[in-house]
N, C-alpha and C positions, 0 to 999 in steps of 0.2 A: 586796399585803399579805402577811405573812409566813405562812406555814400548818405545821398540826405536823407537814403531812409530812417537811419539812423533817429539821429534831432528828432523827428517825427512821433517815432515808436518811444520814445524818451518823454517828449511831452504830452501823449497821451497819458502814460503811464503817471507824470507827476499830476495831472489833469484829475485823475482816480486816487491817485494817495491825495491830494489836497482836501476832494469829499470826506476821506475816511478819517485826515486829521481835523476835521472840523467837529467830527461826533469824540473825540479823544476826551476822556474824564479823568479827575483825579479822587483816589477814593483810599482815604486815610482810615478806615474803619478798621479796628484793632484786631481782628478775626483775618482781614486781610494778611495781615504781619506774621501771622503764625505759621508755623509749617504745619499743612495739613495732614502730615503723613507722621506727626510725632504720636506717640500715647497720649498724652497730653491735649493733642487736640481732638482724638480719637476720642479720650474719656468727655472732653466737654460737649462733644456732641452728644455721644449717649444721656449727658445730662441734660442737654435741648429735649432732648425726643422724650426721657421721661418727664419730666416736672414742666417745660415749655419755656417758652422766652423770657428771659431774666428782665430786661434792658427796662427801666424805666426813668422818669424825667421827675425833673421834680420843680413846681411852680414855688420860685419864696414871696410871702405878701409880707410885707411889713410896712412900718412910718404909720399907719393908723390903728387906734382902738380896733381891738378883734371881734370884738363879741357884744358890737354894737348892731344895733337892727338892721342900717342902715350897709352897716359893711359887711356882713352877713350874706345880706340880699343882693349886692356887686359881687361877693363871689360865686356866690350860685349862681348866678348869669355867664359869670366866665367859667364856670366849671359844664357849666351846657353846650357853652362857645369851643370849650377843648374837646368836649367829647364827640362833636361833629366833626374833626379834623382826620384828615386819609391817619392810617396807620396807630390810631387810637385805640388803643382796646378798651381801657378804662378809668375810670377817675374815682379818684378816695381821698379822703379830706375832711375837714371842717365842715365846706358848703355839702357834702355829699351825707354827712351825718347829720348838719342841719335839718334837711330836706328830708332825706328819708325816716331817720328815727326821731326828733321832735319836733314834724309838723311844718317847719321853717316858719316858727309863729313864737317858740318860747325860747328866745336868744338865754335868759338868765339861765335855765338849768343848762342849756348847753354849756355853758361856762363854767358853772361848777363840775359838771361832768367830766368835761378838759381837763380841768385845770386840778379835782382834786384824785384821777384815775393814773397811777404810775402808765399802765400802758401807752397811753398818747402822750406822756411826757418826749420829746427826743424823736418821735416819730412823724406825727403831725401839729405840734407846737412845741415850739423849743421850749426850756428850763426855764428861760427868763420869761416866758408867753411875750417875748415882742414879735416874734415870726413866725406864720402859717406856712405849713407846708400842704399841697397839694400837688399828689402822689399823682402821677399819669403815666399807666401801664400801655406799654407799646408794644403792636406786633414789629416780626424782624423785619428788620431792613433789609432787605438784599439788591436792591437795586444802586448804582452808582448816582449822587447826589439828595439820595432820600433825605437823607438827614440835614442838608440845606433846604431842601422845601418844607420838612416837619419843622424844623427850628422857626422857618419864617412866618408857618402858617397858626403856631403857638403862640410865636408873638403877637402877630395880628389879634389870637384870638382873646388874649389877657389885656390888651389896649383898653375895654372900659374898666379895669382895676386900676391904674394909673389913670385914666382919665378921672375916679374918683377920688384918685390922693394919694392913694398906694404905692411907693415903690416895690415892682417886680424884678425878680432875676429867674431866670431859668437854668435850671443846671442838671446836668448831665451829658453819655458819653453823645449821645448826637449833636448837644451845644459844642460839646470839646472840639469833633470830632470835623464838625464842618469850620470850624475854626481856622483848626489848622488846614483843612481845605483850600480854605480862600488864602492863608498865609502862604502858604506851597503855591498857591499858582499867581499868588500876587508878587514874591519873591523872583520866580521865573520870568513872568513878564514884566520884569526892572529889569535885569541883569543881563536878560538875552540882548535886547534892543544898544546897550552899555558893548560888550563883546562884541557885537557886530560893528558897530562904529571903531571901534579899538582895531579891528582887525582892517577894517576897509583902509586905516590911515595906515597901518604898517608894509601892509603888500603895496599901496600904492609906492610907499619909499623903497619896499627892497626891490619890485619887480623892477619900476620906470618904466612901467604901462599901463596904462587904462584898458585896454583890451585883454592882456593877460590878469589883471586883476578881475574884470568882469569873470572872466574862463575858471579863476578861481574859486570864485563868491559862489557860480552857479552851479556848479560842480558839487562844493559842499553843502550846498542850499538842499540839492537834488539827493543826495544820500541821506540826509536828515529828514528831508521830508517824507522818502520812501519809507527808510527806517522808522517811522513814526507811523505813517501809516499800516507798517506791518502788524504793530502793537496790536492797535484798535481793531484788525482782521480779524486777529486771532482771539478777540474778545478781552484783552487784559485792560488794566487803565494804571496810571500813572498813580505814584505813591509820594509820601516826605522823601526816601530817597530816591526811586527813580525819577523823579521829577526835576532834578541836575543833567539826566543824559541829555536832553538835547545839547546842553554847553557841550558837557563832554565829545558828545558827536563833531559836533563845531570845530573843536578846537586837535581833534585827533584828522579829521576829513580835511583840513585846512592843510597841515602835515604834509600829506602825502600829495597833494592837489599844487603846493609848492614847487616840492622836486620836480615836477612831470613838466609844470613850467616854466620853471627856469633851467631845466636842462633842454626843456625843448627851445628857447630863446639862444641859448650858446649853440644847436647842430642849425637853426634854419639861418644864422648868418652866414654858414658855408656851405650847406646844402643846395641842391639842385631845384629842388622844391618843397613846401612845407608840408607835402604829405610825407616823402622822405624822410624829414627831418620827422613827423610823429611816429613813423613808425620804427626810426633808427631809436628813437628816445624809448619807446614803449616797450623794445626790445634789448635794451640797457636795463632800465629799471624793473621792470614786471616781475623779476621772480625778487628781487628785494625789496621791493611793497607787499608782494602775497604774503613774503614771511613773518615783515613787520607786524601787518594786521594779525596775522596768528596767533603770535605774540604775547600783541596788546589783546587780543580775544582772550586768550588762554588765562594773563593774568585776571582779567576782568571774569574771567570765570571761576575760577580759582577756589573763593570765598563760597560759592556755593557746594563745592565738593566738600568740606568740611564737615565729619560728621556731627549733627547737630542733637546736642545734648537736652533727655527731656528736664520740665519743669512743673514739677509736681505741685505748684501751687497756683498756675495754670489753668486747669483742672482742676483741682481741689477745692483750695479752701478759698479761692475767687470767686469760681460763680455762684458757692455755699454763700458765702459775705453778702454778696450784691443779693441774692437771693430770699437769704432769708429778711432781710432790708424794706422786702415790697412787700404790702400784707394784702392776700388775695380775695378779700372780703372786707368790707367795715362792718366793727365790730360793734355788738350790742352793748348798751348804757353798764349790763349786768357782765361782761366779758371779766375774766378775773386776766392778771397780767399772765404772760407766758414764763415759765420754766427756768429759760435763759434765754436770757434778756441780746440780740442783735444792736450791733452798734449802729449807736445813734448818729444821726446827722446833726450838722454844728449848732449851738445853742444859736446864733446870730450869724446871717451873711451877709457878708460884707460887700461879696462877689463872684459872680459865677465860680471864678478861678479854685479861690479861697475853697466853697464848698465843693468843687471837684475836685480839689488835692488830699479832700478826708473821705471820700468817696471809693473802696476799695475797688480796682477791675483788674482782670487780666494781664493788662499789659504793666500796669502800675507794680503787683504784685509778681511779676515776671524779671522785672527789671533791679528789683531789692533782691532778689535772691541771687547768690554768689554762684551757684552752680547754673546760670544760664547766663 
């Protein structure tokens, strides 16, 4: 028979998973997506460990004269500004050659420097010289939302380059990558609020109860909430696709929260009692919910037995790309250009987007290739 210990132990328990989904993050970071267990992501680590963190950002200035004194001197203030920000490693640039190799006092040979040395053509001013680029080398991210507090804290820190006229964009995988962040959880929190309401009007019309509908709601409230909080125990966080399973939960926990009560509304109108009546229901249906659920587990597991095929450009010639991209030094006035030459970034941006889609990474280059 049912007892109130029950209820009790029940909402302590949601009590503790509610804490744990409060700390719940979502972290779209493309290193997340990969199977760690491929060659592939095995080779890109060894290329972490040798050569060091790839990942850098890149500040674009443009809308003013470049190589004018006075906007010269606004970037070097903001290239000061970024290199005091958590997760900074370094900056290289225009303002960072200014300063250190002509003094930040002789704007004209700077300019000719620029502007007549193939190396910084495509690297740190574009081909047309309407756009500066300032290079900012980053340590790894490994924590969930770093790349929405570096993103914010860049911004903040390039604010007096637009305050003196400049349009800025910032681009790279931490712009991308908190993007989609907030898209992923901004998506979520529409949709769910939408389905709940959907669902609340429909049980109300099949059950014809407010109390069985109540039984319903908090039944499936209570497995998605557990469910969710098991996540975050176990240290994961939510992704672009995991970040649908709460619907899914919702909409599968609804299911079976149905049958139980509306089979339990047809035995307590001729039962003896309604604990009778739950447990003649619970002994009806139990073993064909256990299986359903199996089931529906099994196929939802499915997709990860699959064996997954490597992608040798993954590894390869990605973080080669993005790597050789970031120049780990600024280079002297007398530097002769390199050998072979790294693709350059866009003569003109237009928009973060725009120069993250010419931007080569991992997952970009994962996804063109036919064999993954």
């Amino acid at each position: 028979m049912p007892t109130s210990r029950g209820p009790i132990i029940i909402g302590l328990f949601c009590l503790a998973a509610l804490a744990l989904v409060t700390q719940l993050r979502i972290d779209n970071r493309h290193e997340r997506m990969l199977d760690q267990n491929t060659p592939s992501a095995r080779a890109y680590e060894r290329f972490q460990q040798e050569f060091g963190n790839d990942a850098v950002m890149i500040v674009a200035v443009s809308g003013k004269p470049l190589f004018d004194f006075d906007s010269l001197d606004a970037m070097v203030r903001a290239a000061h500004e970024i290199a005091k920000v958590p997760h900074v490693a370094g900056v290289n640039g225009i303002p960072t050659l200014f300063e250190k190799t002509f003094g930040a006092d002789d704007n004209e040979a700077l300019e000719e420097e620029m502007t007549n040395t193939p190396f910084y053509r495509g690297r740190f001013i574009s081909e047309d010289r309407q756009v500066a680029g300032i290079v900012v080398e980053l340590e790894l991210l490994e924590r969930p939302g770093a790349n929405a507090e570096l993103t914010a804290a860049l911004d903040k820190a390039v604010q007096p380059l637009r305050d003196f006229g400049f349009r800025v964009d910032l681009v790279g995988d931490p712009v991308f990558e908190s993007a989609i962040d907030k898209i992923t959880l901004g998506e979520s929190l529409r949709m769910f609020p939408i389905a709940a309401a959907l669902s609340l009007g429909v049980l109300i019309w099949l059950l014809r109860s407010v109390r069985g509908t109540a039984v319903v709601l908090m039944c499936s409230a209570t497995i998605l909430l557990l469910t969710m909080a098991s996540i975050q125990a176990t240290g994961r966080t939510l992704n672009l696709v995991t970040a649908s399973l709460p619907l899914i939960l919702w909409v599968l926990s609804l299911a079976n929260s149905i049958h139980v009560v509306s089979r339990f509304q047809q035995l307590a109108a001729r039962a003896a009692s309604p604990g009778e009546a739950l447990i003649e229901t619970m002994r009806e249906l139990r073993a064909s919910l256990i299986m359903s659920s199996i089931t529906t587990a099994a196929s939802f597991a499915s997709p990860s037995t699959r064996p997954s095929s490597s992608c040798p450009t993954t590894a390869g010639s990605a973080p080669r790309a993005r790597a050789t991209s970031r120049p780990s030094t600024t280079p002297s006035p007398t530097s002769a250009p390199p050998a072979s030459s790294p693709p350059s970034w866009p003569a003109s941006v237009s928009s973060p987007s725009a120069s993250l889609s010419s931007s080569p990474s991992p997952i970009s280059e994962c996804s063109a290739a036919s064999q993954c």
